[in-house]
N, C-alpha and C positions, 0 to 999 in steps of 0.2 A: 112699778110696772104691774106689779098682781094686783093692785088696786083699781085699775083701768081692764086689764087684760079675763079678770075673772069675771065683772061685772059684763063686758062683751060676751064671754060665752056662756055664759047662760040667758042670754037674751035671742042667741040664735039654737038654746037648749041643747048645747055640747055638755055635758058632765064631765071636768079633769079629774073625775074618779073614776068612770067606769073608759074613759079615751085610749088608746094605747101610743106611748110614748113616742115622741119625734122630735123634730128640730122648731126652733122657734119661723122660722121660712115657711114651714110648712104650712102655716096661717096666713100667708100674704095673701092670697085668695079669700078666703073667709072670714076672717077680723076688717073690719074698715081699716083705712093705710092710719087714720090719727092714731088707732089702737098700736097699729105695727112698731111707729115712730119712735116708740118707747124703748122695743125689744132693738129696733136695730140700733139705737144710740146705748144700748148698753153695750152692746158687741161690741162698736166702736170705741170703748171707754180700754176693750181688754185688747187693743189692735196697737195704734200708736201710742198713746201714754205707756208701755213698756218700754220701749225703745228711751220715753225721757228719762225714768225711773233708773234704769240704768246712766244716760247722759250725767244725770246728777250724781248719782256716787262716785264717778266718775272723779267729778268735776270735785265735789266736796274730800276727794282721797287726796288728791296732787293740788290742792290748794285754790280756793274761791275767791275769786275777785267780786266786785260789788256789780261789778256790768253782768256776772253771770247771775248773781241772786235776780235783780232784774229782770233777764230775759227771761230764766225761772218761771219768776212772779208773773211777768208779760203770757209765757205760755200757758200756766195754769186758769189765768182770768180768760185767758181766749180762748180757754177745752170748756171753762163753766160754761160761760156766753153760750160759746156753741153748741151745749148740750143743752140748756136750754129751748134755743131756739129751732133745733131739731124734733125736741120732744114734742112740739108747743107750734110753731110755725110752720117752718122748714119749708121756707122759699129757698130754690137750689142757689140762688146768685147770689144772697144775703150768709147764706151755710156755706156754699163754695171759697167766697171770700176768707170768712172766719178761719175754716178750713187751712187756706192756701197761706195765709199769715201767720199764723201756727206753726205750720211748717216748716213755712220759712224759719223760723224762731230757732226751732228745735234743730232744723240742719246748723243751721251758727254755732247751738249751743254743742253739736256732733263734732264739726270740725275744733272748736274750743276744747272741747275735751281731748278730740285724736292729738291736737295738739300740745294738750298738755301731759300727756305721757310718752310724747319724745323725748 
């Protein structure tokens, strides 16, 4: 992200030295959006992947089945994917999608879990 994000602001001669501190947002106006793509898919990285993080201890405390390693695996390859394709593309139908199947994933892997500590 600083390797994209620095080389932008000093091309529009912001200095992150002499700047006064803000939110990564506050550049959406001023960085070009490919610049931005970066910062917001990291946000995204600290949003739902907590939520699996938890799902998997979960899952791994009261005992893993192989269909949950799977979805697991299923959701981790479809957060890469789509961080990728956010940083780098980020056509919304193609990121929406990703998105939406992940989800789905993780809700299975929610309910699997609430499940297994009944």
């Amino acid at each position: 992200m600083a390797g994209t994000r620095l080389p932008a602001l000093a091309r529009l001669n912001l200095d992150p030295k002499t700047s006064r501190g803000g939110r990564g947002g506050d550049l959406d106006g001023v960085l070009p959006a490919e610049i931005q793509w970066k910062s917001h898919n990291y946000n995204h990285l600290m949003e739902q992947p907590t939520v699996f993080y938890v799902v998997c201890v979960i899952l791994a405390i009261s005992g893993t089945s192989s269909y949950d390693l799977y979805l697991a695996w299923a959701y981790v390859g479809l957060r890469i994917i789509h961080s990728f394709w956010q940083a780098m593309v980020n056509t919304i139908p193609i990121r929406l999608t990703l998105f939406a199947i992940g989800s789905m994933i993780l809700l299975i892997m929610a309910v699997r879990a609430l499940f297994a500590t009944l």
